[in-house]
Biopython code that builds the backbone (N, CA, C, O; Angstrom):
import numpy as np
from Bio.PDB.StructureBuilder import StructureBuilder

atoms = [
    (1, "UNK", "N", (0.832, -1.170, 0.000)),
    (1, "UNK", "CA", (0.000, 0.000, 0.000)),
    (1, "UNK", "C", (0.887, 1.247, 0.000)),
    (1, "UNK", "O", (1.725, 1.401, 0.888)),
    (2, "UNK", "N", (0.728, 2.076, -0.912)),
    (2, "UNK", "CA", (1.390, 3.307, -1.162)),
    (2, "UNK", "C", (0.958, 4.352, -0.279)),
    (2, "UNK", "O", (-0.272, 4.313, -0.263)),
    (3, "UNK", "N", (1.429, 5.364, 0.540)),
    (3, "UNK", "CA", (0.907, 6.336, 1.451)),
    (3, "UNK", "C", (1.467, 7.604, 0.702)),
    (3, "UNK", "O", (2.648, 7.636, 0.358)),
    (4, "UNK", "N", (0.294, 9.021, 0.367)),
    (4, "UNK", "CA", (1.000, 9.922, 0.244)),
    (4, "UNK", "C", (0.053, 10.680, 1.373)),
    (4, "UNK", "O", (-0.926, 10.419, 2.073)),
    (5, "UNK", "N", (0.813, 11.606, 1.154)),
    (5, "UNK", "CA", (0.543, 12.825, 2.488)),
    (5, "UNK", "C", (0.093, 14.488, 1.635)),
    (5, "UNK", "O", (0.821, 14.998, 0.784)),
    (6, "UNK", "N", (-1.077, 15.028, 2.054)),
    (6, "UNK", "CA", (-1.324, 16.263, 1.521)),
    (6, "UNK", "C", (-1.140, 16.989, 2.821)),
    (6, "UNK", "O", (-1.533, 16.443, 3.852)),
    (7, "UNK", "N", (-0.601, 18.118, 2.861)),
    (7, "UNK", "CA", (-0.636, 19.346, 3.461)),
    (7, "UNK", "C", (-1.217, 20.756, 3.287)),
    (7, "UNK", "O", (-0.790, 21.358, 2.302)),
    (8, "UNK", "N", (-2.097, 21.387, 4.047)),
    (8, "UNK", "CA", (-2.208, 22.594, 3.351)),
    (8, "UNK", "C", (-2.091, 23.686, 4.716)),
    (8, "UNK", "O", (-2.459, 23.530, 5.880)),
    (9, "UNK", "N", (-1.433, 24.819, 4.052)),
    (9, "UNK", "CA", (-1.291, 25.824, 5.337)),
    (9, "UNK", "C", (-1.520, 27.227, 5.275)),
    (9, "UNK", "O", (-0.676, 27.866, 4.645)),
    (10, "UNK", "N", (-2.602, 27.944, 5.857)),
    (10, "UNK", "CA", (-2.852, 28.838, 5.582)),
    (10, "UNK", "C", (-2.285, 30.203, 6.483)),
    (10, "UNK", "O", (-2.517, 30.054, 7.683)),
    (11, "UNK", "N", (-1.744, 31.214, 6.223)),
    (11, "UNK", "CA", (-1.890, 32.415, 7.255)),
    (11, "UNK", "C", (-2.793, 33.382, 7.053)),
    (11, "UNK", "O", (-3.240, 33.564, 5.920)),
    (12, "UNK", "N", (-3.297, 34.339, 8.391)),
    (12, "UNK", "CA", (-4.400, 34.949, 8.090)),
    (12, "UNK", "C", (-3.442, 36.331, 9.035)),
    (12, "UNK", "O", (-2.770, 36.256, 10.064)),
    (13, "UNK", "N", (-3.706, 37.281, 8.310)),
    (13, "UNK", "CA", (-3.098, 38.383, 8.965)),
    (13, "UNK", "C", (-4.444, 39.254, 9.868)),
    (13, "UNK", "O", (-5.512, 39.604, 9.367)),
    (14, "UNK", "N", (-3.967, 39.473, 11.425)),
    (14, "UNK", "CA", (-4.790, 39.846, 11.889)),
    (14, "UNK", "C", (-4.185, 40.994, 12.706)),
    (14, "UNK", "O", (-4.010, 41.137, 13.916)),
    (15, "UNK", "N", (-3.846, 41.998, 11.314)),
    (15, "UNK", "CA", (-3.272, 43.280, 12.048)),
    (15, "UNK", "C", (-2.221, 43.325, 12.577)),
    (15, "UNK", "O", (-1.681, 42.238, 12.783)),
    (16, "UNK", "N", (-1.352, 44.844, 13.102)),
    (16, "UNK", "CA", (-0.297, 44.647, 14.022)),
    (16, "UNK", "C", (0.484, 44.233, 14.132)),
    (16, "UNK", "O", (1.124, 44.260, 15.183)),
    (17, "UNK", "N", (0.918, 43.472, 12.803)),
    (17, "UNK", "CA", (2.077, 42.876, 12.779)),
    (17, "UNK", "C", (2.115, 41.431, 13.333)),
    (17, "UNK", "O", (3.069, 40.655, 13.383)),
    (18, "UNK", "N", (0.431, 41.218, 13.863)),
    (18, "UNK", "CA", (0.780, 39.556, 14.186)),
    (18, "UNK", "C", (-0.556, 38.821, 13.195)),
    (18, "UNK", "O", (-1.470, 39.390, 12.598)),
    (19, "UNK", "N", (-0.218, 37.292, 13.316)),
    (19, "UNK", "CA", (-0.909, 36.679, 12.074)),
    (19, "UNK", "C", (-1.464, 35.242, 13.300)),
    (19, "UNK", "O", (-1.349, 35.112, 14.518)),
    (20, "UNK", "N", (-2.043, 34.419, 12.263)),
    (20, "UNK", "CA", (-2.505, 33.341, 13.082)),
    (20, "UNK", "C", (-2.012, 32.214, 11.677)),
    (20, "UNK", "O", (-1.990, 32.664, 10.532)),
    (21, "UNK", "N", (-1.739, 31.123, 11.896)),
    (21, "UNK", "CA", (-0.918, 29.682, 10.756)),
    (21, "UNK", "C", (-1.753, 28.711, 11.647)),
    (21, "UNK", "O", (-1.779, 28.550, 12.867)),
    (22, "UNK", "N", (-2.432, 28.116, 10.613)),
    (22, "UNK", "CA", (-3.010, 26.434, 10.509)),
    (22, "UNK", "C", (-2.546, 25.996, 9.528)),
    (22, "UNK", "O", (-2.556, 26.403, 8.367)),
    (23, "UNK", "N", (-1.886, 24.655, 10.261)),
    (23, "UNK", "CA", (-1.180, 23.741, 9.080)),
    (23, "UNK", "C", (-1.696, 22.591, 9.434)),
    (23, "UNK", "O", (-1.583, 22.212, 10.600)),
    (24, "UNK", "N", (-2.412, 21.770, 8.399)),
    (24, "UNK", "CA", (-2.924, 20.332, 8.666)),
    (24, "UNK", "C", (-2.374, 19.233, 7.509)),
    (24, "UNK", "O", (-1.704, 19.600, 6.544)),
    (25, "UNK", "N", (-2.663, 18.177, 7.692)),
    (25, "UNK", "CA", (-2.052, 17.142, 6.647)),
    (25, "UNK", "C", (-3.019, 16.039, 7.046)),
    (25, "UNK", "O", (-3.555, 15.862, 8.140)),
    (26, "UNK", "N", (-3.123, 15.365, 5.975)),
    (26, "UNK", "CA", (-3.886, 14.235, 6.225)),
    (26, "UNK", "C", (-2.943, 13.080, 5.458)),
    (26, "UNK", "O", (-2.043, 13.494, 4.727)),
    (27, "UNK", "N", (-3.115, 11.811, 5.598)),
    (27, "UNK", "CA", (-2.647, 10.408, 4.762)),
    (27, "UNK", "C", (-3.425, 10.023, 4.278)),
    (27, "UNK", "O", (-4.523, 9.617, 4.658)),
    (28, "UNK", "N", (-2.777, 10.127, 2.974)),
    (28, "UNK", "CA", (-4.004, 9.217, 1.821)),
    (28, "UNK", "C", (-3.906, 7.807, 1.526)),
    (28, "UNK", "O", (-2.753, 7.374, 1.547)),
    (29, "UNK", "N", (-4.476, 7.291, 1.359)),
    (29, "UNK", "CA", (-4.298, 5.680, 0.490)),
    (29, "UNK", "C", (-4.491, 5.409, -0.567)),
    (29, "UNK", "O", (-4.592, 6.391, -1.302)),
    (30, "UNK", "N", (-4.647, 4.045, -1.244)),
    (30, "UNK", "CA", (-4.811, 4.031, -2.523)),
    (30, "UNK", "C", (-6.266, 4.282, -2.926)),
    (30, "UNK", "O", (-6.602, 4.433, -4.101)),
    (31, "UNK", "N", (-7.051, 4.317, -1.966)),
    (31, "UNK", "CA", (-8.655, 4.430, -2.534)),
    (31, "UNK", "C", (-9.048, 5.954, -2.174)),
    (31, "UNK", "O", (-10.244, 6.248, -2.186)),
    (32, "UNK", "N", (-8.114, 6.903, -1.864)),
    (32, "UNK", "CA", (-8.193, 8.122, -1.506)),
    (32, "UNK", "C", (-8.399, 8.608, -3.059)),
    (32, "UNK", "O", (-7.883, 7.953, -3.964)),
    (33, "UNK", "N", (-9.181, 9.795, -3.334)),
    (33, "UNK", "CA", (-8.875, 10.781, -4.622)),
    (33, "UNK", "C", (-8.723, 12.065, -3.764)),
    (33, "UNK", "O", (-9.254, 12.685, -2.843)),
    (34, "UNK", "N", (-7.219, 12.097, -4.999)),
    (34, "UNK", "CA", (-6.943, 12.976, -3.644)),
    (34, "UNK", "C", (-7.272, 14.558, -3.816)),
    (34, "UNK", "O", (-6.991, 15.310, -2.882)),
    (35, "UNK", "N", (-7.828, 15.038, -4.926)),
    (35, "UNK", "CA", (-7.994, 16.582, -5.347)),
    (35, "UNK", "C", (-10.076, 16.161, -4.019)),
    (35, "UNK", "O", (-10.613, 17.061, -3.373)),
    (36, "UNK", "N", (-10.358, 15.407, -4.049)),
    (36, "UNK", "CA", (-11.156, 15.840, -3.082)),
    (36, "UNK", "C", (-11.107, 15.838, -1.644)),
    (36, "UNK", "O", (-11.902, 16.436, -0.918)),
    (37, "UNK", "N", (-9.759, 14.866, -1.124)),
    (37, "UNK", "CA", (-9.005, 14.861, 0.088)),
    (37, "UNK", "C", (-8.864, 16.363, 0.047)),
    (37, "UNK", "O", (-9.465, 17.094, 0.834)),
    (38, "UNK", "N", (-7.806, 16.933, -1.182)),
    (38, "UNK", "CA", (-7.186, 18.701, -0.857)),
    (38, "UNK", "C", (-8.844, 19.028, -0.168)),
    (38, "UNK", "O", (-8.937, 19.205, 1.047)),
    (39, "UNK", "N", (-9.815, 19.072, -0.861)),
    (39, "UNK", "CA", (-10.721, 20.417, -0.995)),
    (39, "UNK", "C", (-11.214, 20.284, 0.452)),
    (39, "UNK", "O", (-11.393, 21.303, 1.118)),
    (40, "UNK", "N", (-11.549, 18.470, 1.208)),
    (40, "UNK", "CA", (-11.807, 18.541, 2.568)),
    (40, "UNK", "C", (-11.088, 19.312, 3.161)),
    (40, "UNK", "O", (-11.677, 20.207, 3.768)),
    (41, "UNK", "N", (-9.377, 19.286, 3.239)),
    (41, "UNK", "CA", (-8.207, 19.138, 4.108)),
    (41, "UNK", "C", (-8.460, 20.981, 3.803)),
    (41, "UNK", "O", (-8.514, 21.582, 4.876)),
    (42, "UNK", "N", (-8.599, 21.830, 2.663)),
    (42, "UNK", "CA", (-8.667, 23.208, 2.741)),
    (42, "UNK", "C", (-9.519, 23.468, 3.680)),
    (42, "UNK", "O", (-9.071, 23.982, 4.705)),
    (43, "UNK", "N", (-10.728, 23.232, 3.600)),
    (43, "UNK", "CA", (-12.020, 23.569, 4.141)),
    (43, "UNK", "C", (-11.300, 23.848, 5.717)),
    (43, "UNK", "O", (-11.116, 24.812, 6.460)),
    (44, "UNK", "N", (-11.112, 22.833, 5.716)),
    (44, "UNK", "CA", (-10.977, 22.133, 7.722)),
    (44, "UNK", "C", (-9.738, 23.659, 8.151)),
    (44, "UNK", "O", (-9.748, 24.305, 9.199)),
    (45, "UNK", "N", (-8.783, 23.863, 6.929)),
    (45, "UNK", "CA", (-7.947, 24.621, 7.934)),
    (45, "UNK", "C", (-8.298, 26.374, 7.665)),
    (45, "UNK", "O", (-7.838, 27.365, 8.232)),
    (46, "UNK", "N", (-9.410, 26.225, 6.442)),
    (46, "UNK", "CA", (-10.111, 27.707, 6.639)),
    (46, "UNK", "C", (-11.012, 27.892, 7.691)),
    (46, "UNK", "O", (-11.183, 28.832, 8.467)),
    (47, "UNK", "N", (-11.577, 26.761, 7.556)),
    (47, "UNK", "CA", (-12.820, 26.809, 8.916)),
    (47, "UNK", "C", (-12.091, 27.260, 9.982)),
    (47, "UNK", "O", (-12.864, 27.935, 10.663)),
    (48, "UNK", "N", (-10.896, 27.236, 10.530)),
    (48, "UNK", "CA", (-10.106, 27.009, 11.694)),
    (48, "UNK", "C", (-9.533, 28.349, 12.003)),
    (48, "UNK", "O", (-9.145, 28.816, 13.074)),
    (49, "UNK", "N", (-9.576, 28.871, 10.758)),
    (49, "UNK", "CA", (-9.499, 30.397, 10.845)),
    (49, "UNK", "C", (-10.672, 31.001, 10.524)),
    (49, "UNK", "O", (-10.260, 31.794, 9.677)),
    (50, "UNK", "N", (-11.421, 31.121, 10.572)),
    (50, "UNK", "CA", (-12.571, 31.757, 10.116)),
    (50, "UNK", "C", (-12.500, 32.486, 8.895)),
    (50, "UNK", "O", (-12.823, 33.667, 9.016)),
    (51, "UNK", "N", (-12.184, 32.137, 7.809)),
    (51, "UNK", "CA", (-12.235, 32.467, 6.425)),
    (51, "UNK", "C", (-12.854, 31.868, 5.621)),
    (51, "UNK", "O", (-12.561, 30.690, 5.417)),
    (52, "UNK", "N", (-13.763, 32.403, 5.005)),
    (52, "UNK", "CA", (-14.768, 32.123, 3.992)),
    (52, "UNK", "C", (-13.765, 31.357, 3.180)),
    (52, "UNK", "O", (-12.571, 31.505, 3.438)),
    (53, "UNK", "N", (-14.231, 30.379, 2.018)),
    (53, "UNK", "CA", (-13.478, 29.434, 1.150)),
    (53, "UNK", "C", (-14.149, 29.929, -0.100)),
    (53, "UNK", "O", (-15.376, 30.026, -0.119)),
    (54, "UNK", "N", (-13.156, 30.364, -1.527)),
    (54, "UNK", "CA", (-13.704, 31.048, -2.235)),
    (54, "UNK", "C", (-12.985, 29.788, -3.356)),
    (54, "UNK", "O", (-11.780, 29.996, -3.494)),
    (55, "UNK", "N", (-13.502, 28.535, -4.170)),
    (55, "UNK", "CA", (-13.198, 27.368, -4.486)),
    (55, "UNK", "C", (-12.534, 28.099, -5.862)),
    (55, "UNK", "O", (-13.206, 28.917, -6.490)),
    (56, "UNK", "N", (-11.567, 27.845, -6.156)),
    (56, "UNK", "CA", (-10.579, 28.060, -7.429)),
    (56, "UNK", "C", (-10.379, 27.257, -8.073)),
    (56, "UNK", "O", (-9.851, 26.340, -7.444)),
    (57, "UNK", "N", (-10.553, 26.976, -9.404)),
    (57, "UNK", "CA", (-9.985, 25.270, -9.758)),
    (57, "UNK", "C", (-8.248, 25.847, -9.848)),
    (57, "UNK", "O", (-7.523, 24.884, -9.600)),
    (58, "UNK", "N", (-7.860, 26.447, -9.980)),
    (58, "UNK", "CA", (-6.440, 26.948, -10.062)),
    (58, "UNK", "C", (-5.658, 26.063, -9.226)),
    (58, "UNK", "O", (-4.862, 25.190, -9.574)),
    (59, "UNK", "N", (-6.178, 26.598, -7.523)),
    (59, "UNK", "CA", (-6.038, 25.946, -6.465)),
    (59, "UNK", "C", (-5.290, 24.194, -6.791)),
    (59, "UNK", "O", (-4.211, 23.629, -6.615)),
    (60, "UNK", "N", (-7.055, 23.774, -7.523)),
    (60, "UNK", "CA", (-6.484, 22.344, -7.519)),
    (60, "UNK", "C", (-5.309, 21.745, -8.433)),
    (60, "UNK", "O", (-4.442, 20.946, -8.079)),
    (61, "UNK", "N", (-5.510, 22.377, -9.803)),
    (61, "UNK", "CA", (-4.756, 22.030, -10.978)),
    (61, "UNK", "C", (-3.033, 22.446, -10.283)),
    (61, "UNK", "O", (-2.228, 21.514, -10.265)),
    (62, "UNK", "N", (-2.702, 23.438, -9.900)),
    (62, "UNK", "CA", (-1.660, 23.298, -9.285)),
    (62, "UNK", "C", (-0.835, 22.373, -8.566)),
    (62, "UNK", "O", (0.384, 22.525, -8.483)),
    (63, "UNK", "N", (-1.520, 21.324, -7.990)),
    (63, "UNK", "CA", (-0.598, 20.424, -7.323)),
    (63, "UNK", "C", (-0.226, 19.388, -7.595)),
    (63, "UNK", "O", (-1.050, 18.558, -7.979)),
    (64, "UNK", "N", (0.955, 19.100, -7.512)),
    (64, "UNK", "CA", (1.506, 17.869, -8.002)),
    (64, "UNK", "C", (1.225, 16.948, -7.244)),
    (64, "UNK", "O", (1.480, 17.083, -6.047)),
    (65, "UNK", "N", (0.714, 15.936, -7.654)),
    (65, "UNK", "CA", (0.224, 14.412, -7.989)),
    (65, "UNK", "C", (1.375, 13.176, -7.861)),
    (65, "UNK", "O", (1.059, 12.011, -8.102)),
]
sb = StructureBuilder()
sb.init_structure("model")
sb.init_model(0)
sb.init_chain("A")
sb.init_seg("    ")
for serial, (resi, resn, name, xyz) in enumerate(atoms, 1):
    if name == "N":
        sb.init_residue(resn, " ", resi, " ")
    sb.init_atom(name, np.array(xyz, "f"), 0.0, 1.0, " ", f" {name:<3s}", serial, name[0])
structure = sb.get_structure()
């Protein structure tokens, strides 16, 4: 069984020179797809900041596979 790993990490600037970073990762498997793993794994670390999710396919086509 092959394992890959997605990461995604966001910063949110909240003034003043200070910010807030959520970084999450999940493990995929072989029955994982993983451009809908990303879009969970985004969600979870916008939710975490309170930022609206504005869906890009850009976003997805960008990542290497």
């Amino acid at each position: 069984m092959q394992y890959k790993i997605i990461t995604y990490k966001r910063i949110k600037n909240l003034g003043n020179y200070q910010s807030e970073t959520v970084e999450m990762s999940i493990e995929l498997d072989d029955n994982d797809i993983p451009h809908e793993c990303f879009e969970d794994l985004k969600s979870s670390v916008l939710n975490a900041l309170d930022i609206e999710q504005k869906t890009e396919q850009n976003d997805i086509d960008e990542i290497p596979y």
